[in-house]
N, C-alpha and C positions, 0 to 999 in steps of 0.2 A: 492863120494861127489856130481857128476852131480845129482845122482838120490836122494839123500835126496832133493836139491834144486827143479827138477822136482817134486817132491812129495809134497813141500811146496807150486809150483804156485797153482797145483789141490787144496792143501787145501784152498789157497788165492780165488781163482776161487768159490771154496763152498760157504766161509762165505762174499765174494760178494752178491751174488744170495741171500743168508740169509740178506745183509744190503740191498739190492732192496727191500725188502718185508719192513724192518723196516721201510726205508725213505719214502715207500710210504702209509706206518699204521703213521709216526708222520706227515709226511705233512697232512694227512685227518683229523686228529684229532686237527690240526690248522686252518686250513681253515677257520672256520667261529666259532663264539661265539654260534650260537648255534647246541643244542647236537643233534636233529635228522640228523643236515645237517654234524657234525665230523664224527657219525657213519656212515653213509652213505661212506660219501668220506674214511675214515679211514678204514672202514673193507670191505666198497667194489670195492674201490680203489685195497687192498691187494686182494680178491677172482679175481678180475681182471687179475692182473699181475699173480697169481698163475694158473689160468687159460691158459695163455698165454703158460705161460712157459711148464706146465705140456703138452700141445699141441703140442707146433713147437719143445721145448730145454730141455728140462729132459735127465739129464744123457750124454749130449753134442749130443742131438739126439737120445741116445740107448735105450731109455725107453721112447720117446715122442711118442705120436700119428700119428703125422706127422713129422718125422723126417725133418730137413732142412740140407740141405750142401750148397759149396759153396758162393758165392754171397745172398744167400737168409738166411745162416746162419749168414753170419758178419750183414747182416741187420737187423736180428733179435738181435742179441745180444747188437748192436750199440744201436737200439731204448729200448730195457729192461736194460741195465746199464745207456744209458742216461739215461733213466726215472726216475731211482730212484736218479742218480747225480742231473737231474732237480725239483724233491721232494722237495730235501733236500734247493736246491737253493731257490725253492719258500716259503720256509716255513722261509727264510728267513736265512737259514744257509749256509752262505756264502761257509767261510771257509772248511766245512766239505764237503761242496759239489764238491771243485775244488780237497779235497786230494782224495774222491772215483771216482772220472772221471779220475784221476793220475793211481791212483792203478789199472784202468779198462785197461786202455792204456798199462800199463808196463807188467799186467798179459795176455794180449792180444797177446803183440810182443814175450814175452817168451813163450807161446804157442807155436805161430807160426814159431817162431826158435828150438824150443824141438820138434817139432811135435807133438802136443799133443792134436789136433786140429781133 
């Protein structure tokens, strides 16, 4: 039973990292009324964070360029799940933005209590 729930945070943790990219493609694409200045923020807002991530946190480090642990890992992760909970905020979606900063926090401690970190 543990390990079905373990195997639910990792998926939880996935489609995280997939709602970062999203919140931060509709915050860009809100941003301003006009469309050179959405694409802009919307699709290079996202090569941004994809970048990031593909760098320091792919694969929880095992497939990144620069692997991170420690201290330099939870900072990473802190500033790329804020970011995208802060997206969502700015773009003015409140609510949606406090439930994925929730779900970052709970898939976080369950991690860190599974070891899976």
């Amino acid at each position: 039973m543990l390990s079905i729930a373990k195997g639910a945070n990792m998926a939880l943790m996935f489609f995280l990292e997939l709602g970062v990219l999203v919140s931060v493609g509709y915050w860009g694409f809100t941003v301003s009324p006009d469309w050179a200045i959405k694409l802009l923020a919307g699709l290079g807002g996202v090569a941004l964070f994809i970048g990031a991530w593909a760098l320091f946190g792919a694969g929880g480090g095992a497939n990144a360029t620069f692997p991170l642990t420690g201290l330099a890992r939870v900072a990473l992760e802190i500033l790329w799940f804020g970011g995208g909970a802060l997206a969502l905020y700015a773009a003015g979606r409140v609510a949606p933005a406090a439930v994925f900063a929730a779900l970052f926090v709970l898939n976080a401690v369950l991690r860190i209590v599974w070891k899976q970190v």
